[in-house]
N, C-alpha and C positions, 0 to 999 in steps of 0.2 A: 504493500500500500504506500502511496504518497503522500505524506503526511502535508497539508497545505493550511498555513496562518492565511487569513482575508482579513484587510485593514482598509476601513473606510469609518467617514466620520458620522457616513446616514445609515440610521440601523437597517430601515428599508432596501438600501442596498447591500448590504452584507449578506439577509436575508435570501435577498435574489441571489447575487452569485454563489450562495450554498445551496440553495434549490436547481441552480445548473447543473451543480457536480455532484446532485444528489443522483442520477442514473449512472454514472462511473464506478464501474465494478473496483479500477484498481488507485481509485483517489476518493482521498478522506479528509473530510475540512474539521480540523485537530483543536482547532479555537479562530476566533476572532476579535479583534481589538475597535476602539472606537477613535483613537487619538494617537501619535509619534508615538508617547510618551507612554500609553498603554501598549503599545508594539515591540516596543525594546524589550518591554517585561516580559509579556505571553512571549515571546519568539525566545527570550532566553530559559523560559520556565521548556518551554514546550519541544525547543530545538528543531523546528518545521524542516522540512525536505524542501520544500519550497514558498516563499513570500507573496501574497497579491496584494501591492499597497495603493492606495488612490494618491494621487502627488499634493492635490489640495485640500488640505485639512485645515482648521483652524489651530493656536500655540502651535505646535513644533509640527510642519510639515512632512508630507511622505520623504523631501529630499534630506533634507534633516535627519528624520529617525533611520530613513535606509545609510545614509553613513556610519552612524553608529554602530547598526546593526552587522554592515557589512565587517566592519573591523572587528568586532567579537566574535558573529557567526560567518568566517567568510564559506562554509560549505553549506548554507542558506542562501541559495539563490534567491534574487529579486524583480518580480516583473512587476515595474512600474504601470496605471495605469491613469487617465486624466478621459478630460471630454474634449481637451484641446488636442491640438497633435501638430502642431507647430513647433518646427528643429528647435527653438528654446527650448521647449517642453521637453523636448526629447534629449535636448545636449544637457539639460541639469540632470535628466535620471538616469543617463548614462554615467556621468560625470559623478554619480552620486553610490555608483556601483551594481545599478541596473541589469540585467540581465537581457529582459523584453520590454516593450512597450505596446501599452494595450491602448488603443481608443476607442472611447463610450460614444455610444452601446457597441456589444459585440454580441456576436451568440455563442450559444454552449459550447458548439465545435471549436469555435476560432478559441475559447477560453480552456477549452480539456487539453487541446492538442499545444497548446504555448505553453501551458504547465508540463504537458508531456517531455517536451523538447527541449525545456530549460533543466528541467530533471535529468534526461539522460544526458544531456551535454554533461552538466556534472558527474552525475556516477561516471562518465567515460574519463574525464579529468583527473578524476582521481586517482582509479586503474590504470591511465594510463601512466601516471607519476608513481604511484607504488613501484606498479611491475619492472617498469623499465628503471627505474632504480632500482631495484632488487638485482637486476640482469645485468648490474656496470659489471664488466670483467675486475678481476683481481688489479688492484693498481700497482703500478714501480716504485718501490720505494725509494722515496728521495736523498742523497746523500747531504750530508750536515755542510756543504761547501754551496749547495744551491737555496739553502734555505732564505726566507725573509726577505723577498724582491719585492720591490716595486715595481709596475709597470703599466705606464701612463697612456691610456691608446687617447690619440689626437686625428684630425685631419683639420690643415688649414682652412679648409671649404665644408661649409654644411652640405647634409647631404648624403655625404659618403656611404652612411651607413657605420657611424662609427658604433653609436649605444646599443646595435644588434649583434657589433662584432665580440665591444666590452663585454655584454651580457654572456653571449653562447659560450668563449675566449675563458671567463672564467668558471663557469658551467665542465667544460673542457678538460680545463687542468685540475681540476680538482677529481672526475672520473677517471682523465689518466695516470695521477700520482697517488691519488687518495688525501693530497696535503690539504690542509686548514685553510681555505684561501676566502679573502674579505672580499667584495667587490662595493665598490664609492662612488655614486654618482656627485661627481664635480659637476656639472652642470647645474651649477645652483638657482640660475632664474628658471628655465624651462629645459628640468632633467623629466628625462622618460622611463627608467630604468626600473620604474615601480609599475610601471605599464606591464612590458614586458615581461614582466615576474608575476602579476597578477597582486599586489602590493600596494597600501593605500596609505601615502606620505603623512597623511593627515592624523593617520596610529604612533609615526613613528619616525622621525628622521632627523638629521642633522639640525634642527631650529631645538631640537630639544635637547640637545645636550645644550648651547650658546645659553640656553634658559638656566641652568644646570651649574652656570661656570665654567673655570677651566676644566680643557678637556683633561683631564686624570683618567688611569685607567679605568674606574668603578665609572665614571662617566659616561666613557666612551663605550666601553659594553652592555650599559643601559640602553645605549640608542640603535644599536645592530642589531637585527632581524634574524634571525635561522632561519632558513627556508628550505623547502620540503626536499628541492633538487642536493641538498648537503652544504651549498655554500653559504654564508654571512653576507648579507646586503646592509648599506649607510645609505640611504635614500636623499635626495635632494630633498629640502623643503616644498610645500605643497603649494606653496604660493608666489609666484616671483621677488615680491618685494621684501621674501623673508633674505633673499639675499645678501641685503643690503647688511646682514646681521652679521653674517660668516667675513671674517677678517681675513686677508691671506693670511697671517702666522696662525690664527687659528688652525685654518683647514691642514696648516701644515704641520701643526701639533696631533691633529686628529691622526693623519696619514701615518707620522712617527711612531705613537702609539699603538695603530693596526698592526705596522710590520714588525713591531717587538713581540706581538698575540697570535699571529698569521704568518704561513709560509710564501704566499702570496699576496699580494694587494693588489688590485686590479684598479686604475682609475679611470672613469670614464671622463674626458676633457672637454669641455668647450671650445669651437672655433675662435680661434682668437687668442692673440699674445697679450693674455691679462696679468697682474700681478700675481692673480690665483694659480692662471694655469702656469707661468712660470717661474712658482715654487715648488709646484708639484714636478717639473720636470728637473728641477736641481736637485729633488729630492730622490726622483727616479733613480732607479739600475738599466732599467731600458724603455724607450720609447718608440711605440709601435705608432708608425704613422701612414694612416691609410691616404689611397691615389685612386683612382679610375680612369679608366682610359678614357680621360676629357676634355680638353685642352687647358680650359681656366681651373680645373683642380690642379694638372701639372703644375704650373704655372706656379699656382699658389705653395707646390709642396718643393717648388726649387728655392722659391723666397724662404722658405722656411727653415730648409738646408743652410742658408747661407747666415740665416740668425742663429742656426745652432754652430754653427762654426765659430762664429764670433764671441759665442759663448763659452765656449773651449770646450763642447760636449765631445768626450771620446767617439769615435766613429762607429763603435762597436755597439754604441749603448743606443744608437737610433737605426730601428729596424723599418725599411721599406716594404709596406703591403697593397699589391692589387686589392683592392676589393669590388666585385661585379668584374671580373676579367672575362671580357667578351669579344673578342677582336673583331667579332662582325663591326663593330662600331667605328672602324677603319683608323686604330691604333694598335701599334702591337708592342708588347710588352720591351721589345730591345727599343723604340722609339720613345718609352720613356724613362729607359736607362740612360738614353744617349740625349735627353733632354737634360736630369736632374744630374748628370755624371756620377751617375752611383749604383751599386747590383741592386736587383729587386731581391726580399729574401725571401718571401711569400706568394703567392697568388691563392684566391678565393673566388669558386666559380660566380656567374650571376645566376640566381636564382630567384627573383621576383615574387613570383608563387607563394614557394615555400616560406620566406622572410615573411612575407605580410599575413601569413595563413599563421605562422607562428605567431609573432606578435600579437593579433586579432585573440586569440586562443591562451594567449597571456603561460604560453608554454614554449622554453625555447627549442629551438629545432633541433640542437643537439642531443634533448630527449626523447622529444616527437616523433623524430626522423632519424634514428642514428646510423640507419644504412646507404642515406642520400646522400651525393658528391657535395653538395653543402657540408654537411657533417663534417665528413671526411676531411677538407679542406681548413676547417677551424682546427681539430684535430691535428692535424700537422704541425698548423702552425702552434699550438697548445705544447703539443712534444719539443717543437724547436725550442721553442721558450723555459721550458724545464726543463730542459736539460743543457742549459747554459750555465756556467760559473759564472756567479755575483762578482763580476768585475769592482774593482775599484774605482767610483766616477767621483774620487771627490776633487774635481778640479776648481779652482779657487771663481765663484763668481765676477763676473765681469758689472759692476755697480751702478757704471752710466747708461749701460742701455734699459731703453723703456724704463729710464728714472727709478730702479727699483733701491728698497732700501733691506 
């Protein structure tokens, strides 16, 4: 049976849609609520399979209570429902950790079969994250010379696809070594990384340790997430202007911190030479910085060679990656060695599809899919990365450029 909370503010309608689902042999309406604030309760008393909440309510609305709710029960699906159906409508209940969205009136069909389908999407989510975790192969154990890396993935140009690389990237090394690894959305006005994880910034991210004080250990591991794939996520704040809060030396205390806890620390970078992103990269051990075969991404990633040069980054410590390597696109990989004058040390196929079907699914592909040439492709580049020696990058900053202090 299906266990289903209904949340509406008119008793008349709750009435109704249990009278819907009153001929559903395999759906059972387990309670229903009158307000937000009575919704959080019954859904936590009752722990529903799945949510039907109306979005307008009087004090604390459906978008309201469903974030909460979402953060406590996230295997409580949510299908929002309203009499409007206009993209606002629809971008707050999505926004808000929605599932579906209903517009009133509907009939019983269109309502049994969205509970259906929001239900098994789930039970499949979850199956499919047990099992295929369950099925990682035995991992390499890492020797005590590779421990404790930082590694900062960047692309001078938005776009690239860096926070799907970040995400799968640390996903990755952590299946093929079994190591401890943190992964950090640095993107701290508009980080995605909680997307792609299925993760809702507004439970838990970097604004709350800055609340908190300095970051100290007991801090800092207050505000990292475990999640279900095995690694540790540091979430961007939920908001843009929470940025304004994270100080570079903060971020940079955070990051120190991780790699003293973690064998890895994954950061995901913002476009752009901020004083955030580079402290993270004089903090780095290596720097993965993605290309496509596209002319102003080049462009943008030979400028960028030439500010790390200036900076005295080891040559070793900045790793060049195709990502989307598609030559139909009438570049080829030796035209953008012989552009940036440097080897490629990676390539990752394009897979379009796959990427947006992951993300969409808030599942990344390297568990979804671990036998697709995607996969396979982060994977490599996962193995090259662990199993490098933690070089020594501590070359003396360079203090004039971008005015850093």
């Amino acid at each position: 049976m299906i266990k289903v909370l209904i949340v509406d503010d008119i008793p008349e309608t709750r009435d109704h849609l249990t009278k819907l689902l009153g001929l559903e042999r395999e759906i059972d309406v387990a309670g229903t609520a009158g307000s937000g604030e009575e919704a959080i309760q019954v859904a936590m008393d009752l722990r529903p399979d799945v949510i039907v909440m109306d979005i307008n309510m009087p004090g604390m609305d459906g978008v309201a209570a469903a974030e909460i709710i979402s953060q406590r029960l996230p295997t409580s699906p949510i299908i929002m429902m309203s009499v409007h159906g206009e993209a606002e409508q629809l971008k707050r209940a999505i926004s808000a950790g929605a599932r579906e969205f209903l517009v009133k009136p509907f009939s019983g069909d269109e309502f049994s079969e969205s509970i259906r389908r929001v239900y098994e999407r789930e039970v499949s989510r979850r199956v499919q994250l047990a099992g295929e975790i369950a099925q990682t192969p035995a991992p390499t154990k890492l020797s005590d010379e590779g421990d404790h890396q930082v590694i900062a993935v960047f692309s001078p140009k938005g776009g690239a696809g860096r926070t799907t690389i970040a995400t799968n990237l640390a996903v990755a090394i952590h299946r093929e070594t079994g190591a401890r690894v943190c992964l950090v959305d640095a993107n701290l006005q508009f980080g995605d990384i909680g997307v792609l994880l299925n993760l809702n910034p507004k439970n838990q991210s970097i604004i709350d340790a800055v609340e908190r004080g300095e970051p100290d250990g007991e801090v800092v591991d207050s505000v990292v997430i475990d999640h279900s794939t095995g690694i540790r996520v540091l979430l961007a704040p939920p908001a843009p202007e929470g940025a304004d809060l994270v100080t570079p030396a903060y971020l940079r205390k955070i990051v120190e911190h991780l790699r003293a806890t973690h064998d890895f620390v994954i950061v995901d970078l913002p476009a752009g030479l901020t004083d955030h992103t580079l402290g993270v990269m004089d903090l780095a051990d290596t720097i993965v910085v993605l290309t496509a075969l596209e002319i102003t991404t080049i462009k943008n990633v030979r400028l960028f060679l030439e500010v790390a040069d200036q900076l005295e980054y080891n040559r070793a410590k900045v790793r060049l990656v195709v990502n989307r390597a598609d030559t139909a696109q009438g570049i080829r990989i030796a035209d953008v060695e012989a552009s940036v004058r440097r080897p490629i040390d990676a390539t990752i196929v394009s897979d379009g599809r796959l990427s947006v079907l992951a993300v969409n699914r808030g599942v990344p592909f390297v568990v979804s899919h671990p036998e697709s040439v995607l996969t396979r492709d982060v994977m490599s580049l996962a193995k090259l990365l662990a199993g490098e020696t933690a070089a020594a990058q501590d070359k003396p900053n360079k203090r004039g450029l971008f005015a850093r202090r």
